[in-house]
C-alpha positions in Angstrom: 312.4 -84.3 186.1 310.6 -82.9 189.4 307.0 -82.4 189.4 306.1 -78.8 190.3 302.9 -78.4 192.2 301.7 -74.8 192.6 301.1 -73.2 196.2 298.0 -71.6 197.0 298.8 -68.5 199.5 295.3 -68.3 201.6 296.3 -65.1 203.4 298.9 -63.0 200.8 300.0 -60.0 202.1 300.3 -56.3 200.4 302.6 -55.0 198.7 304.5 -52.4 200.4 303.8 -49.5 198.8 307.0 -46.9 198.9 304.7 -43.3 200.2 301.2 -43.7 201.4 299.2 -42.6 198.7 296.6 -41.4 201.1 299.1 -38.8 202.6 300.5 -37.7 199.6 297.7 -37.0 197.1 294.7 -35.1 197.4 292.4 -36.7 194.7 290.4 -34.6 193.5 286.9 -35.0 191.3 288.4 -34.4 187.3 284.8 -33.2 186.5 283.1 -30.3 188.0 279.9 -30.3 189.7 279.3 -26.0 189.7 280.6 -23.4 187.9 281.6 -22.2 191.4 283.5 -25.4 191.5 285.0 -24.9 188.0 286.0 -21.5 188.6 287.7 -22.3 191.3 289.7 -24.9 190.1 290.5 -22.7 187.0 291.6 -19.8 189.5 293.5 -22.3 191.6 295.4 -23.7 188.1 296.3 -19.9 187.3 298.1 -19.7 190.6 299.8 -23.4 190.3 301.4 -22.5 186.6 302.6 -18.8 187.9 303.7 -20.8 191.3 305.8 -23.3 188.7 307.1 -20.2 186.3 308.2 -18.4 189.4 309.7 -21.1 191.5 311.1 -23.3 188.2 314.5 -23.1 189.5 313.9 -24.7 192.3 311.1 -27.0 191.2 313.7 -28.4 188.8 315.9 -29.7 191.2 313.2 -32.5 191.9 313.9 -33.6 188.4 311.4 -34.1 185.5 308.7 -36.1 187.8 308.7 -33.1 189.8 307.9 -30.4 186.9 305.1 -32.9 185.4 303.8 -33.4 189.5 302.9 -29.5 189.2 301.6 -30.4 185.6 299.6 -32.4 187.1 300.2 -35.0 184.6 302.1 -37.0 187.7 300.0 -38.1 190.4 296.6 -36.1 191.5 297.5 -33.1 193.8 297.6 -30.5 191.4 295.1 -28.0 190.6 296.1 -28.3 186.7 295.2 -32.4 186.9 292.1 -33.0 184.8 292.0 -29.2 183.8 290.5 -30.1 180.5 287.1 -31.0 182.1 287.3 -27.9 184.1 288.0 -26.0 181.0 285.4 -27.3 179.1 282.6 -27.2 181.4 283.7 -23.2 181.5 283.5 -22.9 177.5 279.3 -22.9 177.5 280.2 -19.5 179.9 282.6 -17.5 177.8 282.0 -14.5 176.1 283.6 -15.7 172.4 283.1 -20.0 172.5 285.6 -19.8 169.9 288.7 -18.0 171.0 288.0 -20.2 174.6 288.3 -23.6 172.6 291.1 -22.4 170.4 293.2 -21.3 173.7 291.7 -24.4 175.2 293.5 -26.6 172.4 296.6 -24.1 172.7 296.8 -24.9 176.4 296.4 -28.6 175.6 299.4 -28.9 173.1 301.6 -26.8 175.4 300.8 -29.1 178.2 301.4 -32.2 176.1 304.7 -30.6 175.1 306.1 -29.7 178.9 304.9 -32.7 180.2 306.8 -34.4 177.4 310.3 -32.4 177.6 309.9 -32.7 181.4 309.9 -37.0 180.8 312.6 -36.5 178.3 314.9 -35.0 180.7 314.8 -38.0 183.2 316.3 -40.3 180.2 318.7 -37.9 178.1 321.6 -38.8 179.7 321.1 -42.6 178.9 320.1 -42.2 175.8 321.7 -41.1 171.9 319.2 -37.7 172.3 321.5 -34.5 172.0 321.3 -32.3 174.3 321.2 -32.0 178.4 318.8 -32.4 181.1 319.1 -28.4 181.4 318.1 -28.2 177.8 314.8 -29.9 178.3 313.8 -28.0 181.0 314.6 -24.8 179.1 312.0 -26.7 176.9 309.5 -27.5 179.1 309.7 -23.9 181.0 308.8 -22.4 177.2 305.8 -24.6 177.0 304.5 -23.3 180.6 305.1 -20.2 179.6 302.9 -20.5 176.3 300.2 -22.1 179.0 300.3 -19.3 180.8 299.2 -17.4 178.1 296.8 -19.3 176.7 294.8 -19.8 180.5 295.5 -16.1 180.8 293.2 -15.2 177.5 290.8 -18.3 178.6 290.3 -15.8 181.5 289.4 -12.7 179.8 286.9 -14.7 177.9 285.0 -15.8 181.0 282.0 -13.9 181.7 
């Protein structure tokens, strides 16, 4: 039986990575340092989920990673990535607290659920799910509509 002696690399090299993260995402800060900055950002997510309603079509052709990239549940470019912080450093400046954290949490389950339909999609043709990849995005395009809504009435709330 050979003896095996383990190898010490001195000088490993990096693994190559297939996109340069750099280039491709635009990290940005989850929390908010203004409410300039929060604004912003909840202006900015408003235009990305009426960018992904009108443009679905065509954003679907990416497949599910590229509905959840606009989610912002898939890498950090997105205006909607870390929304929640956004959302709840606005809540102290809305005009009913209540009906802003109850569409807060509305937004939040409908986000959970596209972002979920949209992952489902990339695996239902492998898998005993019923259904087709179109039927998930049907899905997942419901639940961005309900997010609409809900960031729509946030809106009206903010002072």
């Amino acid at each position: 039986m050979p003896i095996l002696i383990p190898v010490l690399l001195t000088n490993p090299t990096p693994a190559k990575a297939a996109y340069d993260v750099s280039v491709t995402n635009k990290a940005i800060s989850i929390k908010p340092k203004s409410s300039e900055e929060a604004r912003k950002r909840f202006q900015e997510a408003r235009t990305s989920i009426n960018y992904l309603l009108q443009n679905y079509d065509t954003i679907c052709e990416g497949g599910g990673d590229n509905i959840r990239r606009y989610l912002g549940t898939v890498g950090t470019s997105s205006p909607l990535y870390g929304i929640k912080s956004v959302f709840k450093y606005l809540q102290e400046e809305s005009e009913d607290i209540v009906e802003f954290t109850e569409n807060m949490n509305e937004f939040d389950r409908n986000l959970t659920g596209a972002d979920g339909q949209a992952y489902s999609s990339m695996f239902v043709e492998f898998s005993a799910a019923k259904g087709t990849t179109k039927d998930y995005y049907k899905e997942a395009f419901k639940e961005v509509q309900m997010m609409k809504k809900a960031i729509d009435n946030m809106n009206a709330e903010l002072i």
